[in-house]
C-alpha positions as a LaTeX table, in Angstrom:
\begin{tabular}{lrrr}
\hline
Residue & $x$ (\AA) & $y$ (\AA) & $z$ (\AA) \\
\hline
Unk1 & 31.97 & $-21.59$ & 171.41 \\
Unk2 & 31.47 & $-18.53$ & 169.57 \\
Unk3 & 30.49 & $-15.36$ & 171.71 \\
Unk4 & 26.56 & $-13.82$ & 170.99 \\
Unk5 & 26.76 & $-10.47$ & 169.04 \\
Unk6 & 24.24 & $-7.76$ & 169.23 \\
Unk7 & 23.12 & $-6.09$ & 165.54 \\
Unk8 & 20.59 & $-2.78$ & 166.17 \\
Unk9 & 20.86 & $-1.61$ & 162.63 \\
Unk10 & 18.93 & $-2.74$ & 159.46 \\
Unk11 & 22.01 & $-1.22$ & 157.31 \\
Unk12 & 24.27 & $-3.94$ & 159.12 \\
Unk13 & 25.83 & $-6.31$ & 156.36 \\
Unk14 & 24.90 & $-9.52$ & 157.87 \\
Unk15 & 21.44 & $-8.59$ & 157.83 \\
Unk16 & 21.63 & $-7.38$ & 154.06 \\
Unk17 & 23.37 & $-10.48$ & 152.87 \\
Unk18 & 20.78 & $-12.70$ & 154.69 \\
Unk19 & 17.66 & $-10.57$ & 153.18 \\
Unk20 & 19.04 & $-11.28$ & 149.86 \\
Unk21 & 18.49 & $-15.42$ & 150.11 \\
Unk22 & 14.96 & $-14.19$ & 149.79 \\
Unk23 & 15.55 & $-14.18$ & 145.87 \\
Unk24 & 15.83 & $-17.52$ & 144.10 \\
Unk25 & 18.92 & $-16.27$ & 142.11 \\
Unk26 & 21.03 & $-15.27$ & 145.09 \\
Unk27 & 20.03 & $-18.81$ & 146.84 \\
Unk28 & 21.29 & $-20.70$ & 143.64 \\
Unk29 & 24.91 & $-18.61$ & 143.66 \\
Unk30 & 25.35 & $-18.70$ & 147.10 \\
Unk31 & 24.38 & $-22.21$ & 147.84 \\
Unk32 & 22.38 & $-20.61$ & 151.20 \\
Unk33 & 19.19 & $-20.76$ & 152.16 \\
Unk34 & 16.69 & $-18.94$ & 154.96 \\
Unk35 & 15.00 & $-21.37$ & 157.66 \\
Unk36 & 13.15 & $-19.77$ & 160.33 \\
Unk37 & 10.86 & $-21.46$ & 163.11 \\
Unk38 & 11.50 & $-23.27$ & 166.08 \\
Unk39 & 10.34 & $-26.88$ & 164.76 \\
Unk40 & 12.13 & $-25.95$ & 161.47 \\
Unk41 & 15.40 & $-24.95$ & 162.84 \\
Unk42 & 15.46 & $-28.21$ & 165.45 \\
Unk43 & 14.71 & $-30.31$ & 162.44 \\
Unk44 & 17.87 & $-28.80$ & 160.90 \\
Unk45 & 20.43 & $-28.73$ & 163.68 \\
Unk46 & 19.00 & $-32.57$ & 164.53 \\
Unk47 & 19.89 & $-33.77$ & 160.91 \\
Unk48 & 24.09 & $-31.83$ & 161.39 \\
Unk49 & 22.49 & $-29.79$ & 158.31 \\
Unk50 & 25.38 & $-26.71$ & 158.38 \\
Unk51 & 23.83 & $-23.76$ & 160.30 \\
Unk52 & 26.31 & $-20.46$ & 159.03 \\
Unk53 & 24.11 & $-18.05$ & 161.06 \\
Unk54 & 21.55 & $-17.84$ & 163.59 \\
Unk55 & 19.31 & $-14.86$ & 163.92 \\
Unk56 & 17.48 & $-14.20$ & 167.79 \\
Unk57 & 15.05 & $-12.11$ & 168.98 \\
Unk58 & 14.14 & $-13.26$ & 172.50 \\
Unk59 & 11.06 & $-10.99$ & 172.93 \\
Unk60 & 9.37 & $-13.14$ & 170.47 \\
Unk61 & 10.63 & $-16.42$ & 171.47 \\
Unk62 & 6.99 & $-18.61$ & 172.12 \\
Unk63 & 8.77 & $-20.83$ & 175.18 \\
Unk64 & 9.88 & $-24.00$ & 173.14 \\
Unk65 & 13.28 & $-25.03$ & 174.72 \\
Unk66 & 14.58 & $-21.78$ & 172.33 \\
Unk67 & 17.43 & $-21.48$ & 174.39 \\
Unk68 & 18.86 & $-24.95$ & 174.40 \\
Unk69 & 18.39 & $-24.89$ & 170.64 \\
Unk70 & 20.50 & $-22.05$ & 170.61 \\
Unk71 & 23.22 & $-23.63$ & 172.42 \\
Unk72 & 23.41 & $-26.36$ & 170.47 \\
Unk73 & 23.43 & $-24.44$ & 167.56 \\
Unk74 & 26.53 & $-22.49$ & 168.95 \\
Unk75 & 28.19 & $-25.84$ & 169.71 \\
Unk76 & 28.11 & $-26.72$ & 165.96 \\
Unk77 & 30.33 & $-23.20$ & 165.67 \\
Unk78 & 27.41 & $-20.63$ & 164.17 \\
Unk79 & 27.47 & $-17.47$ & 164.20 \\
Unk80 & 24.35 & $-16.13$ & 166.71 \\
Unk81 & 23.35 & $-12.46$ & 166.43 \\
Unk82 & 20.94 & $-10.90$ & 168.85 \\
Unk83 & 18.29 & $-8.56$ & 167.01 \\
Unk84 & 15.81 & $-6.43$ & 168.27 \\
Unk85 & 12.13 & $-6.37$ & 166.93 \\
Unk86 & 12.31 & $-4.07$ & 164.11 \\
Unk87 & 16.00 & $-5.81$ & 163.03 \\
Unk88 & 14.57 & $-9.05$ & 162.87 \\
Unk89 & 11.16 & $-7.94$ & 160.93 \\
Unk90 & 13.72 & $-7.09$ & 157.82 \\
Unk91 & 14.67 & $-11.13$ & 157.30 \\
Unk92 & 11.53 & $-12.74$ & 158.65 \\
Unk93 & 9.10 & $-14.18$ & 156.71 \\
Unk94 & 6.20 & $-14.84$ & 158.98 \\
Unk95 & 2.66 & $-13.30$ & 159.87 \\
Unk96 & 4.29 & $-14.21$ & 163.75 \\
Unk97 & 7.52 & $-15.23$ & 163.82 \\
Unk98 & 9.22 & $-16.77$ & 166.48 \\
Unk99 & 12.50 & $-15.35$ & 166.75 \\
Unk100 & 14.61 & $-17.68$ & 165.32 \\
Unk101 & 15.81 & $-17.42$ & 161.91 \\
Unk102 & 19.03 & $-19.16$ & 160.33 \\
Unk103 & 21.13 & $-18.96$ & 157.02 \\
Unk104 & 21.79 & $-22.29$ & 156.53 \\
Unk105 & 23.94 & $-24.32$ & 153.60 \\
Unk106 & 21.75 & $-26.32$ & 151.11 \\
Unk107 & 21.87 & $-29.76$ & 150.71 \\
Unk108 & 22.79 & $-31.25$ & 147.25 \\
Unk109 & 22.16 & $-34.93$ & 146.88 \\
Unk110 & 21.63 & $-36.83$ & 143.43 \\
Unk111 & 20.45 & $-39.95$ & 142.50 \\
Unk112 & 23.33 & $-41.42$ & 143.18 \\
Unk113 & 22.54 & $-40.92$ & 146.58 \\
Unk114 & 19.28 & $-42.33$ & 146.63 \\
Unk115 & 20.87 & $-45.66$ & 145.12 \\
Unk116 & 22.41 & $-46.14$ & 148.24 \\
Unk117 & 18.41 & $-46.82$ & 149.63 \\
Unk118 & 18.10 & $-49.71$ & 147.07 \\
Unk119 & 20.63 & $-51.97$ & 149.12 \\
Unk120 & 18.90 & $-51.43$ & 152.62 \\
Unk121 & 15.12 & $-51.71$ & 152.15 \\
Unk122 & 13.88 & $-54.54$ & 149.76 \\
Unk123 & 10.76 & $-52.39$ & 148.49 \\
Unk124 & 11.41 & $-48.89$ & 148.91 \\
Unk125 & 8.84 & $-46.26$ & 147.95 \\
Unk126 & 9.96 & $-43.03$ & 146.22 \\
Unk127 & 8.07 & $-39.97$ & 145.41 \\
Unk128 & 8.64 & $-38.01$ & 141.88 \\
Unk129 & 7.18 & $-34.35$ & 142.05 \\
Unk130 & 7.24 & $-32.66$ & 138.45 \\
Unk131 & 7.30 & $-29.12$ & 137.61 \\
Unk132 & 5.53 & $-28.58$ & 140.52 \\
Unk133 & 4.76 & $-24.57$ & 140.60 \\
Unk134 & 3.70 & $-23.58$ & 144.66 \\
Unk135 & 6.11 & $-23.36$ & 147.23 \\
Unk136 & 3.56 & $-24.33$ & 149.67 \\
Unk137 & 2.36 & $-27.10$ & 147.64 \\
Unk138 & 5.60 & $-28.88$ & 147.58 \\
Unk139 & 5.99 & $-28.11$ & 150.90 \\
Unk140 & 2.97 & $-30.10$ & 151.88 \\
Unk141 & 4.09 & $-32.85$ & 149.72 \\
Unk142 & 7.18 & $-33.02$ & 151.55 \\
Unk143 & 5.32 & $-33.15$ & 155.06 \\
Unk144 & 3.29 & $-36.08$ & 153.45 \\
Unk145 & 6.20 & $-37.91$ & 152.51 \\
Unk146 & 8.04 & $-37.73$ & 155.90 \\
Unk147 & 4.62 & $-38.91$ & 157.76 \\
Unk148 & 4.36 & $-41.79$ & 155.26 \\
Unk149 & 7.51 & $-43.23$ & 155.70 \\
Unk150 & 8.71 & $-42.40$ & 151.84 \\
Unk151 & 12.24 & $-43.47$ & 151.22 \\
Unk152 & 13.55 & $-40.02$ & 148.85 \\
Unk153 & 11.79 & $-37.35$ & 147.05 \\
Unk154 & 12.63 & $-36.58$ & 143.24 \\
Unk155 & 11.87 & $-33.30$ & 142.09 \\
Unk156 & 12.00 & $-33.06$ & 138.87 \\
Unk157 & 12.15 & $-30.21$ & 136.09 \\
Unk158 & 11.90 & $-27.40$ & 138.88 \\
Unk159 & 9.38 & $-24.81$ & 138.65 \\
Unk160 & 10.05 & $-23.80$ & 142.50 \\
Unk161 & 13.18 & $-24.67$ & 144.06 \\
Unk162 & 13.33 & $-26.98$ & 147.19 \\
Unk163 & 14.97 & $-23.89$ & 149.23 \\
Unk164 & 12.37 & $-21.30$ & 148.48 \\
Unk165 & 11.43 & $-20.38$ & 152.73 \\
Unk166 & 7.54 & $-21.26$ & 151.72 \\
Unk167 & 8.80 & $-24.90$ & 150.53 \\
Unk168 & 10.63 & $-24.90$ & 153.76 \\
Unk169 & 7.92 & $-23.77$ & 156.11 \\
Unk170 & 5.17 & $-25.81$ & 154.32 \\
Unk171 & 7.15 & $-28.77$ & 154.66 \\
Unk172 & 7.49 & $-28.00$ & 158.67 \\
Unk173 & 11.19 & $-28.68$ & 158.27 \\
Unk174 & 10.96 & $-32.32$ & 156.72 \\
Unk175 & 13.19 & $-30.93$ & 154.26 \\
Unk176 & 15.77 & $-32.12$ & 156.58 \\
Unk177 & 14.16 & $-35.41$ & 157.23 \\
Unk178 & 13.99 & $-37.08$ & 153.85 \\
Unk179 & 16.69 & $-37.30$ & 151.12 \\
Unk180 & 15.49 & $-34.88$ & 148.44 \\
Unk181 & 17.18 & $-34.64$ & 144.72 \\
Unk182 & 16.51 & $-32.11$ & 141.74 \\
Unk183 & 16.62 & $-34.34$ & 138.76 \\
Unk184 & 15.38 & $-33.59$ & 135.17 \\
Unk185 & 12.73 & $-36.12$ & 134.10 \\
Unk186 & 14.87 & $-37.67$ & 131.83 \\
Unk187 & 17.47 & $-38.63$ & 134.14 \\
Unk188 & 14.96 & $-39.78$ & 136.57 \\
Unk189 & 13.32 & $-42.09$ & 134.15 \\
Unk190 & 16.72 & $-43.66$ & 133.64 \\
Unk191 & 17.52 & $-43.59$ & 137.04 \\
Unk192 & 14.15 & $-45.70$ & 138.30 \\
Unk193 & 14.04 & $-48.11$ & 135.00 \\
Unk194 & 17.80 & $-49.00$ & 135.89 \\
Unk195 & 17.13 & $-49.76$ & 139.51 \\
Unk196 & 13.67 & $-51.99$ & 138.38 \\
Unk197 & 11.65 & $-49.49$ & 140.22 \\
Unk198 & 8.04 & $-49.65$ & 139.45 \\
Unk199 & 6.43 & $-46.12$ & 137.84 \\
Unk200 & 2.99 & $-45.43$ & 139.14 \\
Unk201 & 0.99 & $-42.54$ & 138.01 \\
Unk202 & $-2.01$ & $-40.72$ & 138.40 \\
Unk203 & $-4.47$ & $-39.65$ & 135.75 \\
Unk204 & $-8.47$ & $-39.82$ & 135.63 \\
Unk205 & $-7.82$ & $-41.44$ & 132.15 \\
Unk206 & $-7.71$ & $-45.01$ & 133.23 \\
Unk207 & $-9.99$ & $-47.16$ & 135.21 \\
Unk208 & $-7.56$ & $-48.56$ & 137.72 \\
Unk209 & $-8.66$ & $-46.56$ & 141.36 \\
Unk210 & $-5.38$ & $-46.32$ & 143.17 \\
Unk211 & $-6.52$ & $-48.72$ & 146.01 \\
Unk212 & $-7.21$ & $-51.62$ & 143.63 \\
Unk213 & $-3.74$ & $-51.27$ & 142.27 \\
Unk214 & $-0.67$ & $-54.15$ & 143.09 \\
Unk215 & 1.80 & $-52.00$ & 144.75 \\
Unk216 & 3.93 & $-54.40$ & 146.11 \\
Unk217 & 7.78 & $-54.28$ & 145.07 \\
Unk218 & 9.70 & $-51.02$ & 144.72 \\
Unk219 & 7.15 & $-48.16$ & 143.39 \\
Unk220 & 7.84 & $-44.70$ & 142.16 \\
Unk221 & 4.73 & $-42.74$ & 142.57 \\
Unk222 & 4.38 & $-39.67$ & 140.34 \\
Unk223 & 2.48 & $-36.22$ & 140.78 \\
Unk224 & 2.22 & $-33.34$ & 138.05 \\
Unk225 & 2.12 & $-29.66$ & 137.57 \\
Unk226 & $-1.20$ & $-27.99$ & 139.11 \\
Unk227 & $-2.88$ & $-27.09$ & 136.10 \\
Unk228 & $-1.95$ & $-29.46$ & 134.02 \\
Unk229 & $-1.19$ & $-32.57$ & 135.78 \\
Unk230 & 1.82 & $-35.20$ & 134.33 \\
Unk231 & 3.03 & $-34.85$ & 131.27 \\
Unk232 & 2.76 & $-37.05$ & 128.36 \\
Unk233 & 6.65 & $-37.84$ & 128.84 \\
Unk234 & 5.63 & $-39.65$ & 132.78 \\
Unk235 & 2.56 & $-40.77$ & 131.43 \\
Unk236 & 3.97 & $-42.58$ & 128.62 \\
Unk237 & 6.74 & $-44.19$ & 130.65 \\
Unk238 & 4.37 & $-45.32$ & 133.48 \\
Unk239 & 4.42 & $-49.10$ & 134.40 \\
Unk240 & 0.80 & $-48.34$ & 136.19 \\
Unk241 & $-2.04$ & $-46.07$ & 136.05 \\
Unk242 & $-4.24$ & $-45.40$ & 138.40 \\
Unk243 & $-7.55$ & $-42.54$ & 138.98 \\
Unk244 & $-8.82$ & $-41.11$ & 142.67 \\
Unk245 & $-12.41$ & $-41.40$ & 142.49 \\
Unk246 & $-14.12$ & $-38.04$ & 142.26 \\
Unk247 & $-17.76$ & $-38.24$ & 144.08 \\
Unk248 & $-18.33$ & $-34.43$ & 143.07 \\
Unk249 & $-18.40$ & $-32.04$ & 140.64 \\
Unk250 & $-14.75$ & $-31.17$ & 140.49 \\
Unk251 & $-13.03$ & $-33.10$ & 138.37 \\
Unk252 & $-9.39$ & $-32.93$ & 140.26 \\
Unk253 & $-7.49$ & $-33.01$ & 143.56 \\
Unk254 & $-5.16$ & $-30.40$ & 144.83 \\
Unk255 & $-1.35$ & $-31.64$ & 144.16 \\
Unk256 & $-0.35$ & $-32.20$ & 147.55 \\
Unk257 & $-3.72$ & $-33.89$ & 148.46 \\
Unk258 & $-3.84$ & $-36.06$ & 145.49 \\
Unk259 & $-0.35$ & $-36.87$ & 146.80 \\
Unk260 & $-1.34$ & $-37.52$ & 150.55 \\
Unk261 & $-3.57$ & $-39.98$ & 149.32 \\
Unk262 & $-2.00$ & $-42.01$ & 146.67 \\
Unk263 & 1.14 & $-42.30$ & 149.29 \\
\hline
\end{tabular}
């Protein structure tokens, strides 16, 4: 088990190479992203996801078993560094952090993967996200998906990558949870219509409310873009159509509410 190092200086290179997984770019060439939080990092280390190195600072630790974490961490063979306050400020993230903060390797699945659902459930239920522009949106959407029991999450035609840290904090670590691919829509659409799986989508353009619809057998459901909702390439292709009843003036949902309710 490797030893715990100390780091006092901001100019240290470890810290510098970690701050950079802030920007999308260095995320995609690297293949690394940023996960910080107790829950988050648990989440992580629970799943085997590969944990490269582990950023401390005790003095903010909130008393959650942080220490046990750690060790099992080090027992997977991370690198731990012990940072002081104003160290630890440079790579955080959070209005109050909690002291742990990780560079961890991404996880690339494809739909390929997700095939490998279709033999052991006899109705699974998948969740398409398109061009979906907020990190925290998706986020949320992700957190709906692991409390509902959805069997993988398609995200399709990225606005906001899966590893951005507000998708990851949002999502209160589910990220590690659920199988989640980045698709383009046209290789999902062949991907679901090969594997018989039912395309349900949203729009206030039909008369259909979502709990009237027949949902039984597999079921894609898909959500849109924020401002402007699915496109006419999802909505064309859907199998089903279905509206959420708005009682009020507004007209729409948020995303990841209009998401937490159709799932």
């Amino acid at each position: 088990m490797k030893p715990i190092l100390e780091i006092t200086s901001l100019q240290n290179p470890k810290i510098k190479t970690a701050s950079k997984l802030f920007d999308r770019r260095d995320r995609d060439q690297t293949g690394l992203f940023l996960v910080e939080g107790y829950r988050e990092l648990k989440r992580a280390a629970d799943k085997n996801s590969k944990i490269i190195t582990l950023f401390i600072c005790p003095e903010l630790f909130l008393g959650e078993n942080e220490n046990a974490l750690i060790e099992q961490i080090r027992l997977k063979g991370s690198d731990v560094f012990l940072c002081d306050k104003k160290v630890f400020s440079k790579l955080s993230y959070r209005d109050r952090p909690d002291g742990l903060i990780a560079v961890v390797k991404q996880m690339k699945l494809s739909l390929s993967d997700l095939s490998n659902t279709l033999g052991k459930k006899k109705n699974p239920v998948f969740l398409v996200a398109e061009s979906i522009e907020k990190p925290g949106n998706l986020g949320t959407i992700l957190r709906s998906c692991d409390a509902t029991g959805v069997d993988g999450v398609i995200v399709c035609d990225r606005c906001t990558d899966i590893y951005n840290p507000n998708v990851v904090r949002a999502s209160v670590g589910t990220l590690f949870t659920l199988p989640v691919v980045e698709a383009t829509s046209s290789e999902t659409l062949s991907w679901l219509k090969e594997n018989n799986i039912q395309i349900l989508s949203s729009t206030p353009n039909t008369d259909v409310e979502y709990t009237d619809a027949d949902l039984s057998g597999p079921v894609a459901v898909v959500v849109g873009t924020e401002q402007l909702g699915l496109s006419d390439t999802w909505l064309n292709q859907a199998d089903l159509k279905v509206r959420i009843p708005m009682m009020g003036v507004a007209d729409s949902l948020n995303v990841a509410t209009a998401t937490t309710l159709l799932l």
